[in-house]
N, CA and C atoms as a LAMMPS dump frame, in Angstrom:
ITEM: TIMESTEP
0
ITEM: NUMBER OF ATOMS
258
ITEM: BOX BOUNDS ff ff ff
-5.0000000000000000e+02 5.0000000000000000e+02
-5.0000000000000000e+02 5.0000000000000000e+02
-5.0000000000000000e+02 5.0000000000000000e+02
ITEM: ATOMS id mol type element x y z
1 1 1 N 0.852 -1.18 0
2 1 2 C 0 0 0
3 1 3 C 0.893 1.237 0
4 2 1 N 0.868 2.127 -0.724
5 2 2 C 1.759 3.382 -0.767
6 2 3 C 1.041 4.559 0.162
7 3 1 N 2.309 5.267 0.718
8 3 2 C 1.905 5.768 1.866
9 3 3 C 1.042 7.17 0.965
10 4 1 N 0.681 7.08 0.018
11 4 2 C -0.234 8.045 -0.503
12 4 3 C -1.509 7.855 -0.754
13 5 1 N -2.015 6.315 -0.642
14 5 2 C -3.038 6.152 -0.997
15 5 3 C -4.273 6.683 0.268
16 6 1 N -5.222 6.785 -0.509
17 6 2 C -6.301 7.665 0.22
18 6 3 C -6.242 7.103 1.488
19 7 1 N -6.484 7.934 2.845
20 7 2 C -7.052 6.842 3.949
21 7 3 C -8.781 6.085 3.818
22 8 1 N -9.414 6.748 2.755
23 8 2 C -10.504 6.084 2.991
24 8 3 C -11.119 5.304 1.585
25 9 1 N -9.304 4.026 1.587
26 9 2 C -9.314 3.025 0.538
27 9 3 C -10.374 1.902 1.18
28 10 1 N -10.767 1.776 2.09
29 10 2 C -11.342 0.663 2.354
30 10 3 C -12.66 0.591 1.912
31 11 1 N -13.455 2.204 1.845
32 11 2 C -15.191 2.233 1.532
33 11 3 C -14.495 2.452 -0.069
34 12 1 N -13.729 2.969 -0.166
35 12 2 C -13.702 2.925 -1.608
36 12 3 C -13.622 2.004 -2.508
37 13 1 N -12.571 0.607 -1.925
38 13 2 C -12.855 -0.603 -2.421
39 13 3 C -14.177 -1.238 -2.435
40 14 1 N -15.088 -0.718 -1.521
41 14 2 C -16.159 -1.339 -1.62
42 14 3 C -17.049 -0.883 -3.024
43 15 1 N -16.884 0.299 -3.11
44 15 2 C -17.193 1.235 -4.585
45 15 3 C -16.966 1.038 -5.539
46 16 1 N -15.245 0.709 -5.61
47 16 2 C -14.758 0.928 -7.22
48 16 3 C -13.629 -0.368 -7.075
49 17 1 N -13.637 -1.674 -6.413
50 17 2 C -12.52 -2.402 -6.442
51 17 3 C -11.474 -2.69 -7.34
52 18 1 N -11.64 -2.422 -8.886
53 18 2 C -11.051 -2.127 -9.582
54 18 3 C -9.949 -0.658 -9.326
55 19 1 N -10.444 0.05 -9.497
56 19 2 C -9.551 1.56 -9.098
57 19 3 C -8.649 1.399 -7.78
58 20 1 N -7.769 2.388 -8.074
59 20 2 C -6.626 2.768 -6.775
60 20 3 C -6.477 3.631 -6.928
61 21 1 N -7.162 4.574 -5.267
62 21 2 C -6.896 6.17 -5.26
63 21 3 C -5.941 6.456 -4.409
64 22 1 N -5.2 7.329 -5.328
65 22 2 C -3.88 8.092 -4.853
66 22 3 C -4.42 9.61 -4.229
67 23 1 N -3.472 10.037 -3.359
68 23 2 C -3.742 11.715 -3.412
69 23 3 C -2.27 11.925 -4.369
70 24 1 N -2.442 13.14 -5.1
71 24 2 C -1.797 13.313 -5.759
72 24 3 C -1.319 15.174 -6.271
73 25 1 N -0.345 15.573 -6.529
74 25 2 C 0.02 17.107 -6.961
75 25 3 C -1.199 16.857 -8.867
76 26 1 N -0.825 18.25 -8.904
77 26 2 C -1.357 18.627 -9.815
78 26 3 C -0.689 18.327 -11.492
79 27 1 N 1.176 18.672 -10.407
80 27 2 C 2.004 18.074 -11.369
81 27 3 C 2.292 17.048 -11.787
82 28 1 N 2.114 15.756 -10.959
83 28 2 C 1.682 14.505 -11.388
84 28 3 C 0.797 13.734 -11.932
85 29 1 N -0.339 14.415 -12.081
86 29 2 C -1.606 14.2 -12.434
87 29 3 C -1.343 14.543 -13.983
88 30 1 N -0.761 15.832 -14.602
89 30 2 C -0.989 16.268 -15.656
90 30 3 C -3.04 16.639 -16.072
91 31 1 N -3.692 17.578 -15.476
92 31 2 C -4.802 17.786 -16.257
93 31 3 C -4.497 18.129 -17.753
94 32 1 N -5.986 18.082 -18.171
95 32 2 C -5.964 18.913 -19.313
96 32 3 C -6.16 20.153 -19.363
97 33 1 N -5.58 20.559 -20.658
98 33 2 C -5.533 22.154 -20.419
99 33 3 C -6.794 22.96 -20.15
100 34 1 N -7.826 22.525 -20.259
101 34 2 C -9.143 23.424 -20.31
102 34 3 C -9.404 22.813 -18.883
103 35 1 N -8.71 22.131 -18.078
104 35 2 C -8.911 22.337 -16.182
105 35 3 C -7.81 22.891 -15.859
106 36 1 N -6.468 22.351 -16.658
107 36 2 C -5.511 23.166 -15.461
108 36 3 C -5.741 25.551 -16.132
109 37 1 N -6.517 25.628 -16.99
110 37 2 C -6.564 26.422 -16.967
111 37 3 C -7.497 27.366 -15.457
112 38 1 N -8.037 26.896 -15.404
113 38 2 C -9.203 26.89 -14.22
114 38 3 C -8.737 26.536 -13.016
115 39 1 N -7.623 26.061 -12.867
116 39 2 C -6.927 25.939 -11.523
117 39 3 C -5.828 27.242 -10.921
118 40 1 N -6.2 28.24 -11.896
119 40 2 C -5.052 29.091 -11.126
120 40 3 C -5.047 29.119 -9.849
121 41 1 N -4.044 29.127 -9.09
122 41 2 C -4.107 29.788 -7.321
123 41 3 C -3.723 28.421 -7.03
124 42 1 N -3.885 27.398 -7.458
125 42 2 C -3.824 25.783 -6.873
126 42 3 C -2.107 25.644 -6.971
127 43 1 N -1.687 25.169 -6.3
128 43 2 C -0.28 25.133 -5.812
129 43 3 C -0.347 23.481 -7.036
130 44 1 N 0.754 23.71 -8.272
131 44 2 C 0.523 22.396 -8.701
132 44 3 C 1.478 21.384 -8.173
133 45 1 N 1.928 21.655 -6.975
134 45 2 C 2.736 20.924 -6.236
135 45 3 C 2.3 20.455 -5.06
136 46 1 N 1.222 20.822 -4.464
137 46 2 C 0.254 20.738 -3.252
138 46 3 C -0.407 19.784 -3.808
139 47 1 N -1.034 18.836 -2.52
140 47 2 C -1.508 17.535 -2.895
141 47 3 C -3.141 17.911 -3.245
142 48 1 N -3.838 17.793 -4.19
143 48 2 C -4.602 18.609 -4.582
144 48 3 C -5.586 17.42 -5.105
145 49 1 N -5.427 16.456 -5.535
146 49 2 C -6.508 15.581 -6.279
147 49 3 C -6.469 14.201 -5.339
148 50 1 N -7.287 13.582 -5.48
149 50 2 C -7.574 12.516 -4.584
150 50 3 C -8.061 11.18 -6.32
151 51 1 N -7.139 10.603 -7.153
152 51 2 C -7.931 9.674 -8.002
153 51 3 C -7.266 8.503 -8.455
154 52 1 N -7.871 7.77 -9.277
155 52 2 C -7.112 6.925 -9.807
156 52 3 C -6.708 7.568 -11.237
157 53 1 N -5.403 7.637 -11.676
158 53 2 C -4.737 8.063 -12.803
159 53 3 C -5.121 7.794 -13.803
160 54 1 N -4.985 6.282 -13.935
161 54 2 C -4.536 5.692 -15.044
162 54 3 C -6.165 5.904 -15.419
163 55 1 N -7.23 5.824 -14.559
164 55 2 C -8.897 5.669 -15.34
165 55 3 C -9.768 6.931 -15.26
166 56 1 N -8.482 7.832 -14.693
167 56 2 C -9.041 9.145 -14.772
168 56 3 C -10.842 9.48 -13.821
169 57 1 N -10.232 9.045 -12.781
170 57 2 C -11.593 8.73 -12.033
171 57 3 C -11.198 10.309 -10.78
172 58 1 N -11.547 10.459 -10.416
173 58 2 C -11.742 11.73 -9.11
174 58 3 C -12.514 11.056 -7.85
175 59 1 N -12.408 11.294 -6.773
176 59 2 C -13.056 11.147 -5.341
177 59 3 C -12.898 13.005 -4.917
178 60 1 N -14.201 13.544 -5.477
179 60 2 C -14.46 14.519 -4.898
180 60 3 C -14.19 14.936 -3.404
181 61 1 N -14.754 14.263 -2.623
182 61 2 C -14.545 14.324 -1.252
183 61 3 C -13.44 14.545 -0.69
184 62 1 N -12.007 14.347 -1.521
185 62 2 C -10.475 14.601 -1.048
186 62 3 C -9.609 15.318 -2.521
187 63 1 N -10.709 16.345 -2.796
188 63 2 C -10.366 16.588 -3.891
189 63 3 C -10.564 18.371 -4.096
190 64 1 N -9.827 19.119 -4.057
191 64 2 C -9.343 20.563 -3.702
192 64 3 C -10.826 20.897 -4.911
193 65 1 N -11.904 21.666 -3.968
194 65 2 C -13.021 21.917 -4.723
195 65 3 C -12.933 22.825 -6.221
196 66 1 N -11.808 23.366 -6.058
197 66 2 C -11.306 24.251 -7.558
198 66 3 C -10.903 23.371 -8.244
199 67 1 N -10.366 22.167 -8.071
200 67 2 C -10.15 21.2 -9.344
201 67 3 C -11.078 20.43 -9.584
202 68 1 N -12.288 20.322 -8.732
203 68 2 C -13.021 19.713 -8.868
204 68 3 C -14.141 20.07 -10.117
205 69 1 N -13.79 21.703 -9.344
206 69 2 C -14.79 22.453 -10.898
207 69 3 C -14.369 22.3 -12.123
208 70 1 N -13.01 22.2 -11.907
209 70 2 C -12.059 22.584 -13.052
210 70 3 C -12.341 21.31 -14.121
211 71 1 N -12.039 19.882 -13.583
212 71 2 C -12.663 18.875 -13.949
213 71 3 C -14.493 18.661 -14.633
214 72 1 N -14.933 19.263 -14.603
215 72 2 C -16.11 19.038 -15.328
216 72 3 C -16.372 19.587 -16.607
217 73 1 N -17.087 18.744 -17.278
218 73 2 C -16.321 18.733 -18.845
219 73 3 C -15.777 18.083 -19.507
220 74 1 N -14.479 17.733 -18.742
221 74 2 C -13.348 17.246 -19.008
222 74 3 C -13.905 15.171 -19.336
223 75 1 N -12.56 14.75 -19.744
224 75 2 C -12.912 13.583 -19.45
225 75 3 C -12.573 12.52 -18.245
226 76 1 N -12.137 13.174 -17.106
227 76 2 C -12.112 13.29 -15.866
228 76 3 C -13.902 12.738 -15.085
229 77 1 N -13.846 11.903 -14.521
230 77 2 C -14.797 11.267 -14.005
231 77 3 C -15.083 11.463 -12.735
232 78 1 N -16.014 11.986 -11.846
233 78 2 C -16.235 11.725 -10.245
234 78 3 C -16.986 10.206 -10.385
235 79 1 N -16.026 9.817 -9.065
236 79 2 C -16.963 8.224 -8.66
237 79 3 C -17.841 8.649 -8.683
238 80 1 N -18.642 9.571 -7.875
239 80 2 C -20.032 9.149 -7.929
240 80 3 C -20.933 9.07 -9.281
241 81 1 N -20.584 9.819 -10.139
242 81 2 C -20.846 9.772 -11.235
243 81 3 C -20.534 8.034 -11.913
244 82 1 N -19.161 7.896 -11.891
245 82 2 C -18.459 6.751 -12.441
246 82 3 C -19.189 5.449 -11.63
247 83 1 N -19.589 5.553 -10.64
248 83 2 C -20.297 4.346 -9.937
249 83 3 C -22.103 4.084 -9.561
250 84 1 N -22.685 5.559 -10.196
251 84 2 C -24.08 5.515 -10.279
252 84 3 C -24.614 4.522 -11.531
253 85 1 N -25.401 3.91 -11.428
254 85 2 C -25.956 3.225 -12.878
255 85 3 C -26.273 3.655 -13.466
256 86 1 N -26.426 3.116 -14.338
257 86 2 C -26.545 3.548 -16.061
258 86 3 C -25.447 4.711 -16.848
């Protein structure tokens, strides 16, 4: 388990067992440009996103609410979205 992963991997496995959420900088993440435009003021070195990378998923809840906005649109996913049906 990497000492970055969310502390609240356990309800999240129950959610998305597939996915692994990291907290993560802004600079590691790489957004796209039409969010990281929308992130000014966000430290892109400050741990700022709470997701899984590779599926481009978000956990709002540990997730700096300006990127959160910034993310919509995008092809950037909130679980809850990503785990509601249909």
């Amino acid at each position: 388990m990497s000492s970055r992963s969310c502390p609240d991997w356990p309800q999240l496995m129950e959610i998305a067992p597939e996915l692994h959420f990291r907290h993560c900088t802004l600079r590691e993440v790489q957004l796209p440009l039409e969010a990281f435009k929308e992130t000014a003021g966000v430290s892109l070195d400050a741990v700022a996103i709470c997701c899984d990378v590779d599926s481009h998923v978000f956990y709002a809840e540990h997730t700096d609410p300006q990127v959160v906005a910034a993310l919509q649109g995008t092809h950037w996913i909130d679980l809850r979205e990503w785990s509601s049906p249909g």
